[in-house]
N, C-alpha and C positions, 0 to 999 in steps of 0.2 A: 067967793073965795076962788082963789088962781092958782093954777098947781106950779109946782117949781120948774123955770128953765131946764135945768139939767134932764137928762134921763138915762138911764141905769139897763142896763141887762136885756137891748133890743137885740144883741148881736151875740150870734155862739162867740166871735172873737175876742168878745169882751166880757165874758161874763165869770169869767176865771179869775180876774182883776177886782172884781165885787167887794169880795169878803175882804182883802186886806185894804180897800180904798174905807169900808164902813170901819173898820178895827182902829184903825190910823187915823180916827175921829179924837179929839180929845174929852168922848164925854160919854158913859153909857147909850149905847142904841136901845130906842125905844121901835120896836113892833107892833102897828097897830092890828088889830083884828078886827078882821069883816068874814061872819058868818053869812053865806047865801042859803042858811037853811030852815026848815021850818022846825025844829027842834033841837036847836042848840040850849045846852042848859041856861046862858043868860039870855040870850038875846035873838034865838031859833023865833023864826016869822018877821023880825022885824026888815031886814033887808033884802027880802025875796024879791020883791021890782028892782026892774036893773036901777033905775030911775035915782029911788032910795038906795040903792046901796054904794051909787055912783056919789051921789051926794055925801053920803056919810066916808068914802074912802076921800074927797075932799073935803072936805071937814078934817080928818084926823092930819093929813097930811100938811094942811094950814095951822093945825095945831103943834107941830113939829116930828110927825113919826117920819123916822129914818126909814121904816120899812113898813111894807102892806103884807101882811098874812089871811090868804083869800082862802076860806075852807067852805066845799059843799056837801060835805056828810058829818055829819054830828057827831064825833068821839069821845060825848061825855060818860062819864063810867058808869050811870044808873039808866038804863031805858033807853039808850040809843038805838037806833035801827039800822041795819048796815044797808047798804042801797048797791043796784046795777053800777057799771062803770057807765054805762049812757043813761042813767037816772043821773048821776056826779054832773055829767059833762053835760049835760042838758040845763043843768043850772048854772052853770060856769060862761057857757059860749053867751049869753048876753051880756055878760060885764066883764069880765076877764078883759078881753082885748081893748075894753076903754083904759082898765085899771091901769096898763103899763104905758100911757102917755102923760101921767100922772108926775113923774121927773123921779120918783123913790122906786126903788127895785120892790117885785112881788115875789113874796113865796109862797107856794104851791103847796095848801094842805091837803097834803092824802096820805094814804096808803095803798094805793094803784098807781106800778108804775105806769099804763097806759095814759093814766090821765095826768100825771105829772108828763108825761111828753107831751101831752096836748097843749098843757101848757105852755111848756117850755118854747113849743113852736110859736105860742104865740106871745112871746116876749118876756115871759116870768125868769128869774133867775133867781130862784133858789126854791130847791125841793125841802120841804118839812113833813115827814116820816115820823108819826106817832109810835113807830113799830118798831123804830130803831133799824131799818132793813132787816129785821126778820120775817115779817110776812112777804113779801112778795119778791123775791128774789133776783125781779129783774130790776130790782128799783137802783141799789150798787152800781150793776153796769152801764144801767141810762144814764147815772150821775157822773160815771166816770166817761161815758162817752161825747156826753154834753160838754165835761168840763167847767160843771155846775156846782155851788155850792150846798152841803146838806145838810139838816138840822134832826141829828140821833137823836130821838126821844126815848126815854125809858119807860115800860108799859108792861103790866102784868095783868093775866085775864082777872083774877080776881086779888084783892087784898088779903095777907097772911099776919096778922100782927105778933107771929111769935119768930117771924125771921128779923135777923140784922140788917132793915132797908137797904143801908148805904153798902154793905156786903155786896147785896140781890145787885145795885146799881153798880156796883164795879165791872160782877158779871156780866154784867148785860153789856156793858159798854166793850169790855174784852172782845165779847162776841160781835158785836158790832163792826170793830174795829179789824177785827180777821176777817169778815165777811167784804167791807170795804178794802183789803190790802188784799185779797184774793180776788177783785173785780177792778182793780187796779185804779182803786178813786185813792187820790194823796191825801193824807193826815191834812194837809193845809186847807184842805175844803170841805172840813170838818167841826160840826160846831154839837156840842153836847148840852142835850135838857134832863135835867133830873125827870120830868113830867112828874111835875108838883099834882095830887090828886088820881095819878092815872096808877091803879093797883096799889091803894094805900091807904092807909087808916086817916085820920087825921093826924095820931100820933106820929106815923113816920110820914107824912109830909112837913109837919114842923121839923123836923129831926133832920131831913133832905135840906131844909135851907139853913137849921144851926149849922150843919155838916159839911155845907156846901163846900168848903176848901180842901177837903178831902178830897174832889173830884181835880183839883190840880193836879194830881200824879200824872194825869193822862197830857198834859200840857197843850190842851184845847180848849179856843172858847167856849165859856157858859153864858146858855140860856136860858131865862127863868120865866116861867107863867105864872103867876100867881093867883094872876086876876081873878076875883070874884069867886073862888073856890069854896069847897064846903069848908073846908076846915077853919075857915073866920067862924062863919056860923056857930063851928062849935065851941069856940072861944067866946064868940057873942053874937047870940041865936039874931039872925038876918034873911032876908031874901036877898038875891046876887045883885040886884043894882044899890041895896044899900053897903053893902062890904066896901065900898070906897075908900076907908079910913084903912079897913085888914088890908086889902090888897098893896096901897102904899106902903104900910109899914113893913109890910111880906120883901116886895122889890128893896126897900130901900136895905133892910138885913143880905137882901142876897146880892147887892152890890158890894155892901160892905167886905161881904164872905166871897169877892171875885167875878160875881155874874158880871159880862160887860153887854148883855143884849138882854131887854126886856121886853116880856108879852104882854100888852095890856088893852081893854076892852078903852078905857079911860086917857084918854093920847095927852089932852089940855094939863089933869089933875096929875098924872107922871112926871110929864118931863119939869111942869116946875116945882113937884118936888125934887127930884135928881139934879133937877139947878139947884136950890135954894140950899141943899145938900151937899153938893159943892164946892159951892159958893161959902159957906160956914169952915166947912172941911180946907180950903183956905186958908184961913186966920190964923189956922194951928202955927 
């Protein structure tokens, strides 16, 4: 497999241009996911050599992902371990810097703005923020000084199933979005995830992608995860590499309901369904 000519987000001068060059696409952006860690809930241990992980971000990129989502701390909601910022970057500095000659722009999963400038310096262009820049305060101003784009996620420490999700998610995002206009990062390089899974029941994460066009008020792209989530499961009891079938049918509703960037473990089985989907969607 051979990565694509082009390449994306080597340059601070260019990385500002990213998000409207990927948007200006005529077709949902697919995000692939590469965990470097040993306990990601699907797929933690499998791509800890740089070796394999290098592989597998070519693989997904011949499969058609528009973008690489490199995470080295595990933020699944049940049992995750939170690690040092040089525990993070100690798994990152073996592949990371292959990652971005790859031709597709990478974003930078943390919640440490330190280590999203590590990246950053080392060709990543776009920060992705499970925390929504809540936790760490400097993550705002790095994004706005890089002139980077960023990926607001919504994240609650624990699940409440007797609050109004999509309420909690408005909130959050409000606050978000004052915490980025007071660090002077522009609406324009801004991209909002429900965080399908992340302080939620199953119940309101179904409810987050019926809902999903609720989230237009904010008139920002959406991102959607679906991938491999519990709440297939609990629609039809699975281990995460069987949810194949949930996860597609997850993406393909939150297209329908707006999302124009998806998260998925599964690069090849996405985009041709989002083709085939399309491509029907067409005929009308």
């Amino acid at each position: 497999m051979t990565a694509r000519s082009s390449t994306f987000g080597t340059s601070a001068s260019t990385r500002h241009d990213i998000l409207p060059a990927l948007l200006g696409k005529p077709h949902p952006l697919v995000m692939g996911v590469l965990n470097v860690t040993p306990d990601s809930f699907s797929d933690g241990g499998r791509f800890l050599d740089p070796a394999t992980a290098l592989a597998q971000a070519e693989r997904m990129v011949a499969e058609g992902a528009d973008i690489l989502d490199v995470g080295a701390e595990s933020t699944r909601p049940y049992g995750s371990v939170r690690i040092s910022e040089e525990d993070e970057l100690a798994r990152l500095r073996p592949i990371l810097p292959a990652l971005t000659r790859l031709g597709v722009p990478i974003s930078i999963d943390t919640m440490k703005a330190g280590v999203a400038a590590w990246a950053l310096d080392q060709g990543a262009a776009i920060a992705n923020d499970v925390w929504g820049l809540h936790r760490d305060p400097a993550m705002a101003r790095l994004a706005a000084a890089r002139g980077v784009p960023v990926v607001v996620m919504h994240n609650r420490d624990a699940a409440d199933p007797a609050i109004d999700i999509m309420d909690d998610i408005a909130a959050f995002f409000t606050r978000s979005l004052a915490i980025a206009d007071e660090a002077g990062l522009p609406r324009e390089r801004i991209v909002l995830d429900p965080g399908i899974g992340f302080g939620k029941t199953a119940e309101q994460s179904m409810i987050a992608l019926a809902r999903l066009g609720e989230l237009g008020r904010f008139g920002l792209p959406i991102l959607v995860g679906a991938s491999r989530k519990r709440f297939i499961a609990s629609i039809s009891p699975s281990e995460p590499d069987q949810r194949i079938g949930g996860s597609l049918a997850a993406h393909l509703i939150a297209v329908q309901n707006g999302a124009r960037i998806i998260r998925a473990h599964d690069v090849h089985e996405t985009v041709q369904a989002l083709r085939v989907a399309a491509a029907i969607g067409d005929k009308r």
